[in-house]
DRENTORKOL-3810 file (N, C-alpha, C; in nm, 4 decimals):
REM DRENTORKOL-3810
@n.u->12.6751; n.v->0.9449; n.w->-7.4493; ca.u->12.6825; ca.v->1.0603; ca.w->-7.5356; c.u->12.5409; c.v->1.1183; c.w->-7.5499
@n.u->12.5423; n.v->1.2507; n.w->-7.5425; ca.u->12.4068; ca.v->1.3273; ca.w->-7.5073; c.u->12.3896; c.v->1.3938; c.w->-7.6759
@n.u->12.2366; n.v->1.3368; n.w->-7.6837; ca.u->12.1993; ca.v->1.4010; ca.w->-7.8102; c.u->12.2360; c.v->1.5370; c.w->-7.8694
@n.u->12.2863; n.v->1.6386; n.w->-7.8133; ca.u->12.3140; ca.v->1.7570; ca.w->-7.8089; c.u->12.4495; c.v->1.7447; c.w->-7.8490
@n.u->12.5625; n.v->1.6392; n.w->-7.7762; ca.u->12.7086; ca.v->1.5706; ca.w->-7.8637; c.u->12.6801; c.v->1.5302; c.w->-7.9673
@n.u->12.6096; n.v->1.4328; n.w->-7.9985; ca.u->12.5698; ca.v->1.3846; ca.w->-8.0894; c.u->12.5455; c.v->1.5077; c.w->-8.2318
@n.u->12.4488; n.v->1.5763; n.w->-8.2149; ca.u->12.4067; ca.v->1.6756; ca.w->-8.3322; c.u->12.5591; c.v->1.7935; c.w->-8.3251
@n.u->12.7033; n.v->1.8123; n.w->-8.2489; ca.u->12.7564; ca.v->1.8557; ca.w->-8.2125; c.u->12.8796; c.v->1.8041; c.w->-8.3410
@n.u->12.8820; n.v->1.6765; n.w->-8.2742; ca.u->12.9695; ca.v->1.5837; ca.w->-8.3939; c.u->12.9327; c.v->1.5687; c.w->-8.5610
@n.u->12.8409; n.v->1.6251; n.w->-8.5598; ca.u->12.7433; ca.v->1.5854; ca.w->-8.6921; c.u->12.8232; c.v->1.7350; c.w->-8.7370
@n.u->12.8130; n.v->1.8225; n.w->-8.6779; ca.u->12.8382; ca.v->1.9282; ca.w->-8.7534; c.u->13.0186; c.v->1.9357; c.w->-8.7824
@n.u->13.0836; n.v->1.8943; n.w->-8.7029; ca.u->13.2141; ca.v->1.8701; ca.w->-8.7935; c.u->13.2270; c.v->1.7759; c.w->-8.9038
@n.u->13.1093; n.v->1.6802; n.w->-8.9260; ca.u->13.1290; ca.v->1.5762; ca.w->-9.0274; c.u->13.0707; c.v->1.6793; c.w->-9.1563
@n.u->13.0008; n.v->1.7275; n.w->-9.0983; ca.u->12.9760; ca.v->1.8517; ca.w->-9.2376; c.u->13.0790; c.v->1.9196; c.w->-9.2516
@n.u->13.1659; n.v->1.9738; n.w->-9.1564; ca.u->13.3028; ca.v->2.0385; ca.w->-9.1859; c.u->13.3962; c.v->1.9481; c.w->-9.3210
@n.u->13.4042; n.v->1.8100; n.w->-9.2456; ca.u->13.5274; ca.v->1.7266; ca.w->-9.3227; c.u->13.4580; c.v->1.7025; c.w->-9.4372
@n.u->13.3209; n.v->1.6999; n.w->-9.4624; ca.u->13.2425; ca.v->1.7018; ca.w->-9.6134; c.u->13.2286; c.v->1.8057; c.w->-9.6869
@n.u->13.2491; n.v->1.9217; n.w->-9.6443; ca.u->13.2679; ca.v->2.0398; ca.w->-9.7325; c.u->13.4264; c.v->2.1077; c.w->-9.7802
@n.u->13.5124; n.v->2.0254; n.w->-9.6753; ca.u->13.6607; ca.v->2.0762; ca.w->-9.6720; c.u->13.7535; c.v->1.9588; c.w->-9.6370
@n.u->13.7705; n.v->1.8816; n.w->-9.7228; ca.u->13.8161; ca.v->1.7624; ca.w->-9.7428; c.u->14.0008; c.v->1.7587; c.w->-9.6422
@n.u->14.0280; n.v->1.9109; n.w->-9.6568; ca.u->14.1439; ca.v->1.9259; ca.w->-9.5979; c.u->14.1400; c.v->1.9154; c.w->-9.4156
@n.u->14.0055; n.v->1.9425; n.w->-9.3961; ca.u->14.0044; ca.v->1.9294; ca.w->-9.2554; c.u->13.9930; c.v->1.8693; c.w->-9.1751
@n.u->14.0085; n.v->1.7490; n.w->-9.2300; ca.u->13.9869; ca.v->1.6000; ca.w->-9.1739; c.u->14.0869; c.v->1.5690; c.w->-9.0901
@n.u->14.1757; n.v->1.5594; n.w->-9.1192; ca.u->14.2732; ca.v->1.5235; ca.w->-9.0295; c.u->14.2931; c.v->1.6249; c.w->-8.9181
@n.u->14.3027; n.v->1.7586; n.w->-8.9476; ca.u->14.3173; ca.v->1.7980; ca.w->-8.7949; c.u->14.2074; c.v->1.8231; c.w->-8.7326
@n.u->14.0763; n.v->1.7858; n.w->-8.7810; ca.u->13.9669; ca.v->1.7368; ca.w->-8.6811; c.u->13.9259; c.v->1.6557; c.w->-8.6224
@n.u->14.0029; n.v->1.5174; n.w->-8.6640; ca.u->14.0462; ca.v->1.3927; ca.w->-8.6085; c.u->14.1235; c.v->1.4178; c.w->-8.5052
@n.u->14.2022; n.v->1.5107; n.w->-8.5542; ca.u->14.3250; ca.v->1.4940; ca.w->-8.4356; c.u->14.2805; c.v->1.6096; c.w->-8.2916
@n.u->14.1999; n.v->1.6750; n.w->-8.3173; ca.u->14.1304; ca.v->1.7841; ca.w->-8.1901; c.u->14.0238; c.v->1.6884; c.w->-8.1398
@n.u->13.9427; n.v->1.6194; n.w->-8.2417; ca.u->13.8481; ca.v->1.5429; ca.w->-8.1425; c.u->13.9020; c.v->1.4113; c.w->-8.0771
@n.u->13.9904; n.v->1.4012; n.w->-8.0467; ca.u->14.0320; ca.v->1.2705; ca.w->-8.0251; c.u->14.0337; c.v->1.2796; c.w->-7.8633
@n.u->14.0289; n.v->1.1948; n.w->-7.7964; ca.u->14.0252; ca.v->1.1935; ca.w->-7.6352; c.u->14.1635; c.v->1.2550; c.w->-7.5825
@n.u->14.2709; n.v->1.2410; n.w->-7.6359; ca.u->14.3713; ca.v->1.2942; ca.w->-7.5974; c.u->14.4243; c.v->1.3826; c.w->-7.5559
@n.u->14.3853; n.v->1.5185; n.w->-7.6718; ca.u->14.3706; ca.v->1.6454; ca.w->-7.7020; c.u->14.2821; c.v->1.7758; c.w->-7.5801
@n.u->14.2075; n.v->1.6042; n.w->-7.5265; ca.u->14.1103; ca.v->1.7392; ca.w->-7.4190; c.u->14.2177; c.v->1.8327; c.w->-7.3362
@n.u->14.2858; n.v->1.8045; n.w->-7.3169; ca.u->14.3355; ca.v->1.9409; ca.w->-7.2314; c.u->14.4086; c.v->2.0488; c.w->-7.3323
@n.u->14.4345; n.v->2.0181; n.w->-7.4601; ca.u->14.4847; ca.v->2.1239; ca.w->-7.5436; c.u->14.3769; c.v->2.1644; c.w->-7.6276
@n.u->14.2751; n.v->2.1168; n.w->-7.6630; ca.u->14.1221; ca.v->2.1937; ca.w->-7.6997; c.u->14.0784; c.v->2.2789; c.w->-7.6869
@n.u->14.0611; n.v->2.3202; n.w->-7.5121; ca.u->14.0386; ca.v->2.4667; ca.w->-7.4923; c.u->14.1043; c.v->2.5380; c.w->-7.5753
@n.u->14.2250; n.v->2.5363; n.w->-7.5154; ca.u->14.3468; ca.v->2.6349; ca.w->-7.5760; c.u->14.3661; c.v->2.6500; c.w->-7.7363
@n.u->14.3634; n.v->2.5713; n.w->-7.8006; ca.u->14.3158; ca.v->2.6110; ca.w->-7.9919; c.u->14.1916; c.v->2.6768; c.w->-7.9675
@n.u->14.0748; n.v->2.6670; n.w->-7.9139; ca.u->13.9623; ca.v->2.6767; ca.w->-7.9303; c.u->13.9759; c.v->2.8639; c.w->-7.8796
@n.u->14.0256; n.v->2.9015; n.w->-7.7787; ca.u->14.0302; ca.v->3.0093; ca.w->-7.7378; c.u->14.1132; c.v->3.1315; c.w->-7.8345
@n.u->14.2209; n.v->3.0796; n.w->-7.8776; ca.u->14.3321; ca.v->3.1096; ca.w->-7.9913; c.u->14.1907; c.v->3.1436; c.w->-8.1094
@n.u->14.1204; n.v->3.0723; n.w->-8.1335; ca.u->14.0608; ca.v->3.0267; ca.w->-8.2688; c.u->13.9370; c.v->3.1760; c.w->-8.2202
@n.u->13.8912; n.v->3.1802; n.w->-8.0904; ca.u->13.7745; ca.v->3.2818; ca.w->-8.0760; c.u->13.8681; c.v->3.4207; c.w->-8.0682
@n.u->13.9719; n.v->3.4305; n.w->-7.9902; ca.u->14.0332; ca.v->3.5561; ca.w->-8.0166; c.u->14.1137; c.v->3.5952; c.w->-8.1747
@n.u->14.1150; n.v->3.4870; n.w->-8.2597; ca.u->14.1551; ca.v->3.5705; ca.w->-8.3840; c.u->14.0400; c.v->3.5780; c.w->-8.4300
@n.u->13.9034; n.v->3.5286; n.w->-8.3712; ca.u->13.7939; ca.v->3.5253; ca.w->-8.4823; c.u->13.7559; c.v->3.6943; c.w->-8.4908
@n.u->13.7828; n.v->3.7452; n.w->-8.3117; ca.u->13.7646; ca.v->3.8978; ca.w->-8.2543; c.u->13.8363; c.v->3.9654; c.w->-8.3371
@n.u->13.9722; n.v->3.9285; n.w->-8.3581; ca.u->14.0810; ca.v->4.0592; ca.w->-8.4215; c.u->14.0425; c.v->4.0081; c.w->-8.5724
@n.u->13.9771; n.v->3.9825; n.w->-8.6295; ca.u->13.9498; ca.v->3.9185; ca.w->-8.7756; c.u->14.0026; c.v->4.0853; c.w->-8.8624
@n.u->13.9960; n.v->4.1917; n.w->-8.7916; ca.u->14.0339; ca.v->4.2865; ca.w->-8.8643; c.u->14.1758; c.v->4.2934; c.w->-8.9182
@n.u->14.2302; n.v->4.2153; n.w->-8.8546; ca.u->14.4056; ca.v->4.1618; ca.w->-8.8998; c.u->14.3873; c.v->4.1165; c.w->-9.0005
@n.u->14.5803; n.v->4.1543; n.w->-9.0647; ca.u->14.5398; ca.v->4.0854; ca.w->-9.2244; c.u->14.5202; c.v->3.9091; c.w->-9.2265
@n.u->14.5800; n.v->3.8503; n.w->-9.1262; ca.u->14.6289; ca.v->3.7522; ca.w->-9.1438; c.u->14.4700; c.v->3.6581; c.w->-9.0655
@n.u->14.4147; n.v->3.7095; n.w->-8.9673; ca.u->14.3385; ca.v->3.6589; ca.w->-8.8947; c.u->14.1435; c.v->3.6729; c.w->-9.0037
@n.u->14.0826; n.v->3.5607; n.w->-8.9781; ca.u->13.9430; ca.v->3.5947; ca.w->-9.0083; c.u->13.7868; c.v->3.5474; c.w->-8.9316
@n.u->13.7183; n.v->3.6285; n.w->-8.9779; ca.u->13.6096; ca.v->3.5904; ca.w->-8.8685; c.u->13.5549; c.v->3.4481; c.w->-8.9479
@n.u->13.6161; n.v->3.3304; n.w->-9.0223; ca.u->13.5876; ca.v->3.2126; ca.w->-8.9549; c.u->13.6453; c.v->3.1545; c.w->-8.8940
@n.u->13.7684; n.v->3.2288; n.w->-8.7825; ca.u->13.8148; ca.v->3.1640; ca.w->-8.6657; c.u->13.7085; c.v->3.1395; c.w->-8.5709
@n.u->13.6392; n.v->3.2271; n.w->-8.5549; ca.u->13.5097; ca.v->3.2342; ca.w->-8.4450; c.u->13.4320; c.v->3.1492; c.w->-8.4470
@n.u->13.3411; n.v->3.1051; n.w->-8.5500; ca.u->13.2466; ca.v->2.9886; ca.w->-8.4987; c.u->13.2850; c.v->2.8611; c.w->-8.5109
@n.u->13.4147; n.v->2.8662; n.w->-8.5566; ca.u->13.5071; ca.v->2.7194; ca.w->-8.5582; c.u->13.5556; c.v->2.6847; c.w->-8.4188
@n.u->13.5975; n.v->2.8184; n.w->-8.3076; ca.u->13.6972; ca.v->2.7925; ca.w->-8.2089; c.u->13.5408; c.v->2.7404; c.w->-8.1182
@n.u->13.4182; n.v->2.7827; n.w->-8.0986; ca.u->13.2884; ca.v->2.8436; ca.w->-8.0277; c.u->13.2572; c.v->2.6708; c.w->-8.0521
@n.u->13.2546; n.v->2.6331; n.w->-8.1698; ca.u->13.2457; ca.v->2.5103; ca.w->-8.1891; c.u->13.3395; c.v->2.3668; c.w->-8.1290
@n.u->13.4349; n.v->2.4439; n.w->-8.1371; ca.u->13.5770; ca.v->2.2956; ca.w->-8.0476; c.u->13.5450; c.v->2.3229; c.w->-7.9296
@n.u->13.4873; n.v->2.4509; n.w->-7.8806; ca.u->13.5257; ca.v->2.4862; ca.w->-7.6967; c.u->13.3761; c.v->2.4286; c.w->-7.6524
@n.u->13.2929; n.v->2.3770; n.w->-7.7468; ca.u->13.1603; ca.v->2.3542; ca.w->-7.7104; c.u->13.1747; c.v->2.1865; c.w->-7.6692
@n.u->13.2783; n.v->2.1231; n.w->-7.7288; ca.u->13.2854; ca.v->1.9935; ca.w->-7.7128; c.u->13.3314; c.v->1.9580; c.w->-7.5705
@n.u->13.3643; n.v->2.0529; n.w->-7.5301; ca.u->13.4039; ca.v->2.0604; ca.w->-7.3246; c.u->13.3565; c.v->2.1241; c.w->-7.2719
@n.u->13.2441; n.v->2.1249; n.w->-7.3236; ca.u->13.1670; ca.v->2.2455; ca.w->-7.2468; c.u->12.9879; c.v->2.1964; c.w->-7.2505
@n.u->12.9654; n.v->2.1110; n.w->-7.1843; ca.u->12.7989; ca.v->2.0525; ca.w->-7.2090; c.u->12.7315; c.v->2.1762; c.w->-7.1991
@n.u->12.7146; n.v->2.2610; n.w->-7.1911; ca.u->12.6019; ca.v->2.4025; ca.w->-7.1737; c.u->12.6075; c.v->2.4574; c.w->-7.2850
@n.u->12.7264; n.v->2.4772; n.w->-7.3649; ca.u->12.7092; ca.v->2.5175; ca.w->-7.4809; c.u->12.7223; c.v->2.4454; c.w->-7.6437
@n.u->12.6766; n.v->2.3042; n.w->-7.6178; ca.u->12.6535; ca.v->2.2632; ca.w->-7.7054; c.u->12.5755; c.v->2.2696; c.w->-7.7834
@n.u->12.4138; n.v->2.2720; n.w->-7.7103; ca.u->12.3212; ca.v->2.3341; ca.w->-7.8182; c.u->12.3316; c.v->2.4503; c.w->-7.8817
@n.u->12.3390; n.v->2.5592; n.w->-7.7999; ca.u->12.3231; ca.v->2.6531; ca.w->-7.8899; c.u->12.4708; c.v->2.6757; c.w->-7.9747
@n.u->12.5732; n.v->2.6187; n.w->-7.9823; ca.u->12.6593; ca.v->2.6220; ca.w->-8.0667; c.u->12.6314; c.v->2.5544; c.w->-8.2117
@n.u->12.5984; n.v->2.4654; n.w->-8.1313; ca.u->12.5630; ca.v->2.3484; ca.w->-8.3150; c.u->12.4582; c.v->2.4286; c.w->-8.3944
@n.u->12.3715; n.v->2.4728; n.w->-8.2926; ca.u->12.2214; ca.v->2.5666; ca.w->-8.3336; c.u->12.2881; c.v->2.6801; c.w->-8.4195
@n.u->12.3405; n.v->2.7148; n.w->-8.4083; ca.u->12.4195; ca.v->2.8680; ca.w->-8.4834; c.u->12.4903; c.v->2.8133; c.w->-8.5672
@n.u->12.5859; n.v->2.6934; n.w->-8.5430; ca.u->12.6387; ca.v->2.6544; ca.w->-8.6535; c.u->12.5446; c.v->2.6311; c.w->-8.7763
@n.u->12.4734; n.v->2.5515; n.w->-8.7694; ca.u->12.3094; ca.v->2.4831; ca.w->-8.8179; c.u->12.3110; c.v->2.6105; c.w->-8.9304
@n.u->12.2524; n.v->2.7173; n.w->-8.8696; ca.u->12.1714; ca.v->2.8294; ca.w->-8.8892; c.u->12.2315; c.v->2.9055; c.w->-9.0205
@n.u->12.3719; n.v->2.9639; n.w->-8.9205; ca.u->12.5031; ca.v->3.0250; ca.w->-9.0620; c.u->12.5349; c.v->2.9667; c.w->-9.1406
@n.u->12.5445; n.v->2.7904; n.w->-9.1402; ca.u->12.5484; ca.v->2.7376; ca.w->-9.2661; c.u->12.4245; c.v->2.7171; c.w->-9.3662
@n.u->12.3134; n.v->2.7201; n.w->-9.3177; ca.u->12.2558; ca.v->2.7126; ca.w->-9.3945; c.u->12.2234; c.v->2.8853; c.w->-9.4701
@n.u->12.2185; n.v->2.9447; n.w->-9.3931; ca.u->12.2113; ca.v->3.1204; ca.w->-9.4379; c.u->12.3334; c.v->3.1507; c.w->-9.5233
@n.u->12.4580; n.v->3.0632; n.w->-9.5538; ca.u->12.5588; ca.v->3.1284; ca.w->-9.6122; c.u->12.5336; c.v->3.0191; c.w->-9.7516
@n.u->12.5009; n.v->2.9362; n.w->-9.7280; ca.u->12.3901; ca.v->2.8154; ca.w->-9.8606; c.u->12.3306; c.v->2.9094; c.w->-9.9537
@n.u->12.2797; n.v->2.9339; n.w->-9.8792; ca.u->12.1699; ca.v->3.0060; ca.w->-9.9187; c.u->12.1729; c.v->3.1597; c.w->-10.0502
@n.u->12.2958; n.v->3.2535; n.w->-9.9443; ca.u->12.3438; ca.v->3.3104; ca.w->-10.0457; c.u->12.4527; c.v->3.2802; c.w->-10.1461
@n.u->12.4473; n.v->3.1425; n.w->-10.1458; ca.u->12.5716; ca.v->3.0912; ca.w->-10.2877; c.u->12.4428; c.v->3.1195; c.w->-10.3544
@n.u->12.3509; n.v->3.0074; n.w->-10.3304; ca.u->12.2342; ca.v->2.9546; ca.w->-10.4667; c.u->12.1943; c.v->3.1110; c.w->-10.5096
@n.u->12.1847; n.v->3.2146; n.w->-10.4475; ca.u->12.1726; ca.v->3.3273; ca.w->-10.4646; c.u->12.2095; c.v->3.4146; c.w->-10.6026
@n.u->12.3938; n.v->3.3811; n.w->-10.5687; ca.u->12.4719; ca.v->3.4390; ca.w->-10.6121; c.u->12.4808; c.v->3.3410; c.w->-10.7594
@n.u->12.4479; n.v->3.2296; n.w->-10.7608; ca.u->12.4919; ca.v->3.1115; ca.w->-10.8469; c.u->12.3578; c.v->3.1428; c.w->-10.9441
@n.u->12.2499; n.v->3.1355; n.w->-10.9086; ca.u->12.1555; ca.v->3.1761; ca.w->-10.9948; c.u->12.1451; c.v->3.2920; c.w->-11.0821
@n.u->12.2057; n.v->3.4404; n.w->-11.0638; ca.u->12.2189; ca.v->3.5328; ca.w->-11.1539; c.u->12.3394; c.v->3.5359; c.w->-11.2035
END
């Protein structure tokens, strides 16, 4: 497992620590099994992140799907986790923001 998996996996454990509900079906996508149906949520997950203008669809389909399709995809692991990294901490950021006034 390549350090780049490694900091990859870290960032769904921040998922299941901020959203207690997402544990289980992030167990169940990362699991060895799943690799050939991964893409396919993952692609589902980037094209509703696109139509997010739907009522039903939103743009945090997008760096969630960018994130599963990165786990089969060694080239885009860094800079996926890297962006993940980044927007979570920039969306942190404007809670304490919002929480302070």
């Amino acid at each position: 497992m390549t350090r780049n998996h490694r900091r990859l996996l870290r960032q769904f454990g921040v998922l299941e620590r901020k959203f207690p509900v997402l544990r289980r079906p992030i167990h169940l996508l990362l699991h060895p099994r799943m690799r050939l149906l991964r893409p396919v949520f993952s692609i589902v997950l980037v094209l509703g992140g696109v139509f997010s203008f739907l009522p039903v669809l939103g743009i945090w389909m997008l760096p969630l799907g960018v994130l599963l399709l990165a786990i089969d995809l060694p080239m885009i692991q860094r800079p996926a986790a890297g962006m993940f990294i980044r927007g979570r901490r920039r969306v942190e950021g404007w809670f304490r923001k919002l929480t302070r006034s």
